[in-house]
MDTraj code that builds the backbone (N, CA, C; nanometers):
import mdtraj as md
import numpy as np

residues = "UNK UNK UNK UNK UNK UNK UNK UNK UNK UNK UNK UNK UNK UNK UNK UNK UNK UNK UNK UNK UNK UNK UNK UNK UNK UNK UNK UNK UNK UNK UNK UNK UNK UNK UNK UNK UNK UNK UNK UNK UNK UNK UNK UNK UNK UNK UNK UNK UNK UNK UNK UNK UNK UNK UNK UNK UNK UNK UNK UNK UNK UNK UNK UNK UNK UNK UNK UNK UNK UNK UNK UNK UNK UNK UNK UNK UNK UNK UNK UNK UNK UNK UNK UNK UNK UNK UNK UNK UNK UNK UNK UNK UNK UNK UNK UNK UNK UNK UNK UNK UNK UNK UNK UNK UNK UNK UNK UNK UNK UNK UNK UNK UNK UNK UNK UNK UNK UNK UNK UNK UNK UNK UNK UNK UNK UNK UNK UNK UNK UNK UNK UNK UNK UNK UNK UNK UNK UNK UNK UNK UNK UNK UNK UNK UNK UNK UNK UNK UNK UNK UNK UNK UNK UNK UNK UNK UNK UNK".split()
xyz = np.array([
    [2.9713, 5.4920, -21.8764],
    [3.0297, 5.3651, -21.8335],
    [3.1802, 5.3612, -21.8604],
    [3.2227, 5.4588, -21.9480],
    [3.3712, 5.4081, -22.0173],
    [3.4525, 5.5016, -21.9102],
    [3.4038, 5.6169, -21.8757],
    [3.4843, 5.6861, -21.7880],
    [3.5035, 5.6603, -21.6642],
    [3.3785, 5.5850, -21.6215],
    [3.3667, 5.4612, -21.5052],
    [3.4972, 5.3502, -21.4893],
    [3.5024, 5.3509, -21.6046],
    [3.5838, 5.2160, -21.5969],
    [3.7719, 5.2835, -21.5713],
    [3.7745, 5.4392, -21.6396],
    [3.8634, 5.4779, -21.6407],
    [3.8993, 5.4832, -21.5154],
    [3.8056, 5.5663, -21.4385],
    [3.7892, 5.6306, -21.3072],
    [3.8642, 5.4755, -21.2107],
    [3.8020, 5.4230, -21.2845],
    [3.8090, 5.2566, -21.1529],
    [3.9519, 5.2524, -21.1490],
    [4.0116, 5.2294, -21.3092],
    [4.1717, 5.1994, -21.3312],
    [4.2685, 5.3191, -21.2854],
    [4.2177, 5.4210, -21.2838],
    [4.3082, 5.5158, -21.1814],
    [4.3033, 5.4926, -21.1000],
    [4.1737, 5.4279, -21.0498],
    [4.1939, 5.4079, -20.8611],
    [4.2654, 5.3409, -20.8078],
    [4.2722, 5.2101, -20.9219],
    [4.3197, 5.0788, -20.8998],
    [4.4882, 5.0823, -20.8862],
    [4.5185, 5.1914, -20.9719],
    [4.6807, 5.2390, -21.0290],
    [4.7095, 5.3283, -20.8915],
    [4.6175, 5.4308, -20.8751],
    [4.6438, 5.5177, -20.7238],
    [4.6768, 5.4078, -20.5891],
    [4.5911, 5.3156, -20.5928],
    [4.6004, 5.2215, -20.4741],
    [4.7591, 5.1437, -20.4618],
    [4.7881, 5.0719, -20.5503],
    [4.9339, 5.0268, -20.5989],
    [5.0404, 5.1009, -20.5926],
    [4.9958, 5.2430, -20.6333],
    [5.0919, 5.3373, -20.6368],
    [5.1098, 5.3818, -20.4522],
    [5.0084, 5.3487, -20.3765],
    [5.0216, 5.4488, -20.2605],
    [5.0649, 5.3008, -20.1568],
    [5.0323, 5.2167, -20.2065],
    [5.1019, 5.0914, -20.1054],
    [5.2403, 5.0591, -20.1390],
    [5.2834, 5.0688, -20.2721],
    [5.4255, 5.0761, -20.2836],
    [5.5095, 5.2008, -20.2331],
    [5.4275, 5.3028, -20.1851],
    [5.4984, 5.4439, -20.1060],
    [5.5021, 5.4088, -19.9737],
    [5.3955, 5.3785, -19.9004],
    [5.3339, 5.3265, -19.7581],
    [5.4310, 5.2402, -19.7042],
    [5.4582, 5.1045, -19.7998],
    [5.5484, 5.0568, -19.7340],
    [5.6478, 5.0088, -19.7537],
    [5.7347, 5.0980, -19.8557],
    [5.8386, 5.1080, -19.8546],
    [5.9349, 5.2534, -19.7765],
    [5.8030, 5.3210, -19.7370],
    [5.8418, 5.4341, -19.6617],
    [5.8740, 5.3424, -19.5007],
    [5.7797, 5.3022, -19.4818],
    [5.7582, 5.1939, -19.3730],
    [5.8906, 5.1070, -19.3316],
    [5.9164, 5.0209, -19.4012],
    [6.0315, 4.9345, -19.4893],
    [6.1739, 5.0574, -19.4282],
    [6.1935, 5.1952, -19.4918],
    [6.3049, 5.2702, -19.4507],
    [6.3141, 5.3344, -19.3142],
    [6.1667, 5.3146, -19.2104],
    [6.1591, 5.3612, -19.0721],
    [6.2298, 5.2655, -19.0249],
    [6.2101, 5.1405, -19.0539],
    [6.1618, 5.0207, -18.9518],
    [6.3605, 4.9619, -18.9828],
    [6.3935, 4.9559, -19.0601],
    [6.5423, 4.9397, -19.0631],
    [6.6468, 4.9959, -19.0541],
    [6.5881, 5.1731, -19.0320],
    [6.6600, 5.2921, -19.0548],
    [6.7864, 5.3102, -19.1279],
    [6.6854, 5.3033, -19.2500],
    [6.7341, 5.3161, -19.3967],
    [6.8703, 5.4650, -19.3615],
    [6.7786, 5.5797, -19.3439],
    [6.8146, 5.7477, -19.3009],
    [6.9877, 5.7311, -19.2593],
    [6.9719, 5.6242, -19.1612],
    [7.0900, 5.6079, -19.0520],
    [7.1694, 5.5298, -19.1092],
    [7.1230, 5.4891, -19.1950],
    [7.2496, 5.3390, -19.3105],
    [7.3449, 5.4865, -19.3761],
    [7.2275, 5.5693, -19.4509],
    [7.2459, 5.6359, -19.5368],
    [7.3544, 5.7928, -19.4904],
    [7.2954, 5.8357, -19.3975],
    [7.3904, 5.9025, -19.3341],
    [7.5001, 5.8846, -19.2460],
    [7.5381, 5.7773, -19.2854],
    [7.6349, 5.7000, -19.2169],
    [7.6689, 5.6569, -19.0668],
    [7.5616, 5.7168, -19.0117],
    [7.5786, 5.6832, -18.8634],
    [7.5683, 5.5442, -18.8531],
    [7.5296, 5.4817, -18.9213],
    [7.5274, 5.3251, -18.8582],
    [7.6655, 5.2353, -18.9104],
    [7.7416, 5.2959, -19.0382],
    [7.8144, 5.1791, -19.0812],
    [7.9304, 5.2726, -19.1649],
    [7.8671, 5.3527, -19.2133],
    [8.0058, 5.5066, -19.2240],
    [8.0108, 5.5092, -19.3488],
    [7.8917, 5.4314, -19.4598],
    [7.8780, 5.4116, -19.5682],
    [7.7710, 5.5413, -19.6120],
    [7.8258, 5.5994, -19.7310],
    [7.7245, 5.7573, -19.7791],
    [7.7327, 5.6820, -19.9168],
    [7.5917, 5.7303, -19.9582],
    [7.5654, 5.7034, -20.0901],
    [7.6504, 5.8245, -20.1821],
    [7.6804, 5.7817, -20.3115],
    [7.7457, 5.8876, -20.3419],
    [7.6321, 6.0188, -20.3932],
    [7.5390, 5.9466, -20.4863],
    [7.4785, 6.0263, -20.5790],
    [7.3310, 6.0403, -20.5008],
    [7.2474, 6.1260, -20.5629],
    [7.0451, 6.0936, -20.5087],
    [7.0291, 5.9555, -20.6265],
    [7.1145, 5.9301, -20.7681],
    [7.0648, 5.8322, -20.8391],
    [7.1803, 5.6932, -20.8425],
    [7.2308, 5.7369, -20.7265],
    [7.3930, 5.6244, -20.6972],
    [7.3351, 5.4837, -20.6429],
    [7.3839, 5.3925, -20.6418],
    [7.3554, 5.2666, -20.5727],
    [7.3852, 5.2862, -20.4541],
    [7.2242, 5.2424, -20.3950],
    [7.1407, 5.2450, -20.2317],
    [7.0968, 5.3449, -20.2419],
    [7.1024, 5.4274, -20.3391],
    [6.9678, 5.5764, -20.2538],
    [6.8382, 5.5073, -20.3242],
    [6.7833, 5.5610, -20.2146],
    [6.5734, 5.4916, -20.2371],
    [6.5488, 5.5844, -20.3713],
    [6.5914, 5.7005, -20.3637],
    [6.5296, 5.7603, -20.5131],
    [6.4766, 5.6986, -20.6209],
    [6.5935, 5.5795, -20.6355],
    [6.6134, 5.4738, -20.7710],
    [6.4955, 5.4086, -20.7369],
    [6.3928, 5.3399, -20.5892],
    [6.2945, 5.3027, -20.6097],
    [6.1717, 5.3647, -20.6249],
    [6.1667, 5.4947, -20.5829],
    [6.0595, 5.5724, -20.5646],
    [5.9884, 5.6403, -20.6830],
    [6.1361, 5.6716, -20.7768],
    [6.0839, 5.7611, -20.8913],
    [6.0127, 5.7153, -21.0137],
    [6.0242, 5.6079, -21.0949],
    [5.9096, 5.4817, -21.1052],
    [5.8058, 5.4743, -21.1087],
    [5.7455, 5.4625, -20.9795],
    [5.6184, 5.4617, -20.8921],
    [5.5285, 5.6110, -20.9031],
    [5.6391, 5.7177, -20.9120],
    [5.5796, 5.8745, -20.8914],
    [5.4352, 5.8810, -20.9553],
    [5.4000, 5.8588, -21.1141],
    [5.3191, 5.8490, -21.1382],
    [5.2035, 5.7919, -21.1256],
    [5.1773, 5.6763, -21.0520],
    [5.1302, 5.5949, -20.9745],
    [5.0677, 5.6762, -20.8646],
    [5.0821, 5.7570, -20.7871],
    [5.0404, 5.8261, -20.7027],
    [4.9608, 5.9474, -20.6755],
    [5.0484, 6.0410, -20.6917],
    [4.9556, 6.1866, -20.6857],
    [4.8972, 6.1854, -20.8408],
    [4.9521, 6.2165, -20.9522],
    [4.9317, 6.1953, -21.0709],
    [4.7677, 6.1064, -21.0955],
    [4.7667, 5.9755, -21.0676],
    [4.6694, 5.9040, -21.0592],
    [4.5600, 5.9427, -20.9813],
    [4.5912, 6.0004, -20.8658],
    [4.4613, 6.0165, -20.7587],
    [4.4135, 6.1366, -20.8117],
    [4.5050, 6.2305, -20.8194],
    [4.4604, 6.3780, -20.9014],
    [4.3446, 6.2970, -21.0464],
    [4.3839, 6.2365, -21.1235],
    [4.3158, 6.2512, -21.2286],
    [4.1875, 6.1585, -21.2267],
    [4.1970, 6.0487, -21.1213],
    [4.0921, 6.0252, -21.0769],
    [3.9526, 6.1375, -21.0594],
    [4.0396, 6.2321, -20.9628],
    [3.9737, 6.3238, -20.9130],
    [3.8895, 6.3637, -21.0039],
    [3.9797, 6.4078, -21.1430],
    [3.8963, 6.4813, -21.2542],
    [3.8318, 6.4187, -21.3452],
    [3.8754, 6.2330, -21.3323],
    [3.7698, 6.1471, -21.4133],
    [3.6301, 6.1466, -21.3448],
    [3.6098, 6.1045, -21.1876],
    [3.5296, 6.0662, -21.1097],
    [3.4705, 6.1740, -21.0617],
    [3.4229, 6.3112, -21.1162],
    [3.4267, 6.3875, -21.0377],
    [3.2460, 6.3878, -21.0011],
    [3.1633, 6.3359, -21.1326],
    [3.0284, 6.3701, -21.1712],
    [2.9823, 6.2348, -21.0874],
    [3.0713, 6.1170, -21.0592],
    [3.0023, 6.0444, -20.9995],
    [2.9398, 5.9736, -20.8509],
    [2.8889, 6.1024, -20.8245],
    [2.7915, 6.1720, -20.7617],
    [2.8710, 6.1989, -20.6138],
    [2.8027, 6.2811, -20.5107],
    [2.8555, 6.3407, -20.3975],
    [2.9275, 6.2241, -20.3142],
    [2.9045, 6.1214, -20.3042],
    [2.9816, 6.0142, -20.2191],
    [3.1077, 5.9885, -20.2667],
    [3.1196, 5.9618, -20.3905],
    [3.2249, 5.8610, -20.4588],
    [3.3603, 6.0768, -20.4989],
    [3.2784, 6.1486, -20.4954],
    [3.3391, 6.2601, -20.4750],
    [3.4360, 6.3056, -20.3645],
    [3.3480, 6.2630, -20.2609],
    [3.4404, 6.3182, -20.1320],
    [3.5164, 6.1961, -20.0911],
    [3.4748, 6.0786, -20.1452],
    [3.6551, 6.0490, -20.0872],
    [3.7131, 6.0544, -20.1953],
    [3.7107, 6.0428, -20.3601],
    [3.8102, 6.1043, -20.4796],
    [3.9338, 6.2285, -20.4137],
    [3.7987, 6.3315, -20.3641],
    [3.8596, 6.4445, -20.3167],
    [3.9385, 6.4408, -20.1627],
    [3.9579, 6.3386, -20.0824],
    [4.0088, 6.2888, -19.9803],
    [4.1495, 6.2197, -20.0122],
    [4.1080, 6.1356, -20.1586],
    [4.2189, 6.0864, -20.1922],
    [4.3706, 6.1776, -20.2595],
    [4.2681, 6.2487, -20.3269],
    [4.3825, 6.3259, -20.4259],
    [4.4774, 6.4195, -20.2769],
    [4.3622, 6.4821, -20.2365],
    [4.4270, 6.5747, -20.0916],
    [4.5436, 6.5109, -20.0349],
    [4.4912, 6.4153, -19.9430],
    [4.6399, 6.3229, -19.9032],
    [4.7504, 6.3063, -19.9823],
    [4.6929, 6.2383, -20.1070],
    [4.8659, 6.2206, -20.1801],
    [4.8831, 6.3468, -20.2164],
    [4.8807, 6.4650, -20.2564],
    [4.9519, 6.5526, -20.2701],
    [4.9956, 6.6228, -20.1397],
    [4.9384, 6.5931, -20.0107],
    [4.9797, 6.6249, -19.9323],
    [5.1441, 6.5562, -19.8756],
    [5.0909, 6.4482, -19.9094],
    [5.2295, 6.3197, -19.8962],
    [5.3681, 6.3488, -19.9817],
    [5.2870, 6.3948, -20.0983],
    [5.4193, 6.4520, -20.1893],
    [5.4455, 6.5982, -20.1404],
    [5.3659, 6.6613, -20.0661],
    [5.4599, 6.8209, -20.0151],
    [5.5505, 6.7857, -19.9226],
    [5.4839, 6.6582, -19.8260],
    [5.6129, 6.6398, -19.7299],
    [5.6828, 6.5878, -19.7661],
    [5.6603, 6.5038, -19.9162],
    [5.7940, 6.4444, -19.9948],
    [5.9413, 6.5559, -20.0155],
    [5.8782, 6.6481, -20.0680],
    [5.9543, 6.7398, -20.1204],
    [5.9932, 6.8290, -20.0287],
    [5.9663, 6.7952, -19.9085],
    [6.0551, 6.8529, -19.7708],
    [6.1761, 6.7942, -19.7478],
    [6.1047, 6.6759, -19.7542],
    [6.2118, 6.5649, -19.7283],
    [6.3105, 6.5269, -19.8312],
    [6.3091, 6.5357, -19.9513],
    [6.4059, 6.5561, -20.0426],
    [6.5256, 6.6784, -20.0128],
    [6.4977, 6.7685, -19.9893],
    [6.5728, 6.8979, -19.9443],
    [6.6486, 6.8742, -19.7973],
    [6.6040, 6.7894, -19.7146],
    [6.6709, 6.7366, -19.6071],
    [6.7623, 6.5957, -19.6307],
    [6.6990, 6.5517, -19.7215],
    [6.8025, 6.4388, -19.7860],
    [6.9281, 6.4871, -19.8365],
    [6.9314, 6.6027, -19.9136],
    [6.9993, 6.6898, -19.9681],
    [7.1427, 6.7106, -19.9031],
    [7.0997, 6.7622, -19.7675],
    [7.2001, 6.8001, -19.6589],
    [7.2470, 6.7087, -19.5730],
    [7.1457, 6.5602, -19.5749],
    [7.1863, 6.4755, -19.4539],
    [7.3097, 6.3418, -19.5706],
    [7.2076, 6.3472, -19.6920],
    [7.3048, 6.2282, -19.7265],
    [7.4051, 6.2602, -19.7896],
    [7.3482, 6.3820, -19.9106],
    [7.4920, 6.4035, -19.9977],
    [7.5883, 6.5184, -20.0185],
    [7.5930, 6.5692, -19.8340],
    [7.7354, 6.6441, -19.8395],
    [7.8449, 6.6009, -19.8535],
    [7.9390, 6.6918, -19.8574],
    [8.0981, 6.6502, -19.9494],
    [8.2035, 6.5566, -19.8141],
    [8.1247, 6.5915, -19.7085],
    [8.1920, 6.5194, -19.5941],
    [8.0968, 6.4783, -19.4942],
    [8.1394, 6.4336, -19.3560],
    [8.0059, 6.3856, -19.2495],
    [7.9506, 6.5198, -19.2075],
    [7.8919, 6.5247, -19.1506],
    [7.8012, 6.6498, -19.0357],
    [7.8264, 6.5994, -18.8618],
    [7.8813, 6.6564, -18.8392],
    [7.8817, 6.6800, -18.6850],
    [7.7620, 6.6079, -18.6397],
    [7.7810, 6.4985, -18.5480],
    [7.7035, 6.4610, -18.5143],
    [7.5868, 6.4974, -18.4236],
    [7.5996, 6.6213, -18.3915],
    [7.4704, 6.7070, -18.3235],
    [7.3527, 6.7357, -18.4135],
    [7.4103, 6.7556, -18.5491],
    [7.3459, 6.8173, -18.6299],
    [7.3097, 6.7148, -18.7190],
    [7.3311, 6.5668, -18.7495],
    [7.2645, 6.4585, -18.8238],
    [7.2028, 6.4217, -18.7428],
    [7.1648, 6.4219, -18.5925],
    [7.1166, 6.3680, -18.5215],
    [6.9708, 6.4664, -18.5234],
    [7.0067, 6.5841, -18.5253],
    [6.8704, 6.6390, -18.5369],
    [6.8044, 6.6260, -18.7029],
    [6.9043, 6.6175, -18.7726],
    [6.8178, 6.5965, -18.9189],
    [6.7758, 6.4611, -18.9598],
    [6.8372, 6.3601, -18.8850],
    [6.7499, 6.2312, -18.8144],
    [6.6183, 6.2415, -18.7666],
    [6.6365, 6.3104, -18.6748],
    [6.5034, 6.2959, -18.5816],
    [6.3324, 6.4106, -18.6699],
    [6.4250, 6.4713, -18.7270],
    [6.3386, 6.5759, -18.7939],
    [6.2902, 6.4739, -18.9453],
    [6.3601, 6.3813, -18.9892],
    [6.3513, 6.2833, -19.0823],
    [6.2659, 6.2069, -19.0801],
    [6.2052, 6.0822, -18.9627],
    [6.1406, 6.0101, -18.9170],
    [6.0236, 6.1113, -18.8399],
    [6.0188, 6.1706, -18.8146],
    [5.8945, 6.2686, -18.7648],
    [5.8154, 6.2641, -18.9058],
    [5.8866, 6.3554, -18.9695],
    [5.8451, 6.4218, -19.1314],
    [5.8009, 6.2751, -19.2094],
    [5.8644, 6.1561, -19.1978],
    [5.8192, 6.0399, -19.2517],
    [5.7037, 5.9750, -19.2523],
    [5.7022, 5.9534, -19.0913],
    [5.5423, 5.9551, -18.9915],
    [5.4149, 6.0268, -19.0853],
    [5.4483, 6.1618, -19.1186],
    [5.3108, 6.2117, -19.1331],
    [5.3130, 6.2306, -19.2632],
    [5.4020, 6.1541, -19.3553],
    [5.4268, 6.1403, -19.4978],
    [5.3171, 5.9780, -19.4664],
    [5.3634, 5.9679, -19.3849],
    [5.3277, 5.7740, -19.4115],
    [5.1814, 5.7620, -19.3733],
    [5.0957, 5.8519, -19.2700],
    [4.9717, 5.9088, -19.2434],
    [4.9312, 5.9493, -19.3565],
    [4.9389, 6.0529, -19.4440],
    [4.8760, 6.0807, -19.5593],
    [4.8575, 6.0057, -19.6796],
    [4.9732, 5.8894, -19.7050],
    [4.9565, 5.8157, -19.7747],
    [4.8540, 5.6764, -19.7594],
    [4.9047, 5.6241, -19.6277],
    [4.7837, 5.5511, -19.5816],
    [4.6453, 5.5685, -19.5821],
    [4.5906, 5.7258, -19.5834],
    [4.4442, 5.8008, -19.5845],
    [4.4154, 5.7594, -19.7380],
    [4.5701, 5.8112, -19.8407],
    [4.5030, 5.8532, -19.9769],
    [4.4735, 5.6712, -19.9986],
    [4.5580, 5.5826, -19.9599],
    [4.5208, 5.4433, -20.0306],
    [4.4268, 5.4007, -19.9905],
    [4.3206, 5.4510, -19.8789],
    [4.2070, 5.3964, -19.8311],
    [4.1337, 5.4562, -19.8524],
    [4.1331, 5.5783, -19.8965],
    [4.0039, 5.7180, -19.9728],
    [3.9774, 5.6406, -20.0843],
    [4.1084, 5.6066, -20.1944],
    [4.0802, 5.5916, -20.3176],
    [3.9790, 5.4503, -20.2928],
    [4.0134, 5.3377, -20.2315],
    [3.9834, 5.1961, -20.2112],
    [3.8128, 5.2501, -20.1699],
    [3.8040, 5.3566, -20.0787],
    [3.6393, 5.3810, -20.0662],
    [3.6040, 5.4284, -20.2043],
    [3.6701, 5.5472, -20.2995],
    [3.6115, 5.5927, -20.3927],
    [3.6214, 5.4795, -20.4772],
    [3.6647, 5.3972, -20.5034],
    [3.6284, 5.2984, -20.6002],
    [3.4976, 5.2289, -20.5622],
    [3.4861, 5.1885, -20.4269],
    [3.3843, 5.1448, -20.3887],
    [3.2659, 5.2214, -20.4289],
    [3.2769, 5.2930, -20.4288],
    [3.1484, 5.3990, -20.4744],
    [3.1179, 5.4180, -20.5990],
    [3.2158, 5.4043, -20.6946],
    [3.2103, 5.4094, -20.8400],
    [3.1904, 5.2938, -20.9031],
    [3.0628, 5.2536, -20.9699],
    [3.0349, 5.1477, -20.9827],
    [3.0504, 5.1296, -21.1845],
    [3.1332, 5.0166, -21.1400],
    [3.2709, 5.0322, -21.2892],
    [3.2653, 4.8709, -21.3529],
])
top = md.Topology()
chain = top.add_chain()
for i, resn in enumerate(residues, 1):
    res = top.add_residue(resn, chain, resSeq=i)
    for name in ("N", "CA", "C"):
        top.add_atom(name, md.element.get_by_symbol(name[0]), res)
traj = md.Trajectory(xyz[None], top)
């Protein structure tokens, strides 16, 4: 029962953790955060990844909340039984999947926001478009893991 209850509060922490990713990833499509940031919209560059306006400062916080949580879900919830398993194991998959395309996208942040000058606009325009693609299926995996975990809780009776 006690690991039940654990299992539940990771889920509960995974879920929070993956709706504060979802849509605040969401939140930076929909206003095009990317395009504030690489100055195409207003000619304003953040200075630092931890400078005032880079999302980093909101994201990193939360980190544990996410893959961290669904992963250990995984390894709290694992015995409780084949249902409440495969979506545990649905959940953890996605968010670490969400965090590989995180960490794509960090390395493209790299080059789009904090070079020493602008980028030719041929070439922010494609690391734009390659940005919001890569976001999309960041924002797909996260959406899966916050609704795997929301089934595996359902299943784990806590």
């Amino acid at each position: 029962m006690r690991r039940r209850r654990f299992t539940g509060r990771l889920l509960t922490l995974a879920q929070v953790g993956h709706a504060h990713w979802l849509f605040g990833n969401l939140y930076e499509a929909v206003v095009r955060v990317p395009d504030r940031l690489a100055g195409a919209v207003d000619g304003a560059r953040v200075s630092s990844p931890l400078g005032p306006g880079s999302p980093l400062r909101y994201y990193v916080p939360a980190v544990p909340a996410t893959f961290p949580a669904a992963l250990a879900a995984l390894w709290a919830g694992w015995d409780d039984g084949p249902e409440a398993r495969r979506w545990l194991a649905v959940a953890a998959s996605c968010s670490v999947s969400g965090a590989a395309v995180t960490a794509v996208l960090v390395r493209l942040n790299l080059r789009l926001f904090f070079t020493s000058g602008p980028l030719p606009t041929a070439e922010r325009e494609k690391l734009l478009r390659t940005w919001y693609r890569l976001n999309a299926v960041r924002m797909a995996a996260t959406a899966a893991a916050w609704i795997a975990a929301r089934q595996a809780a359902d299943r784990i009776a806590y």
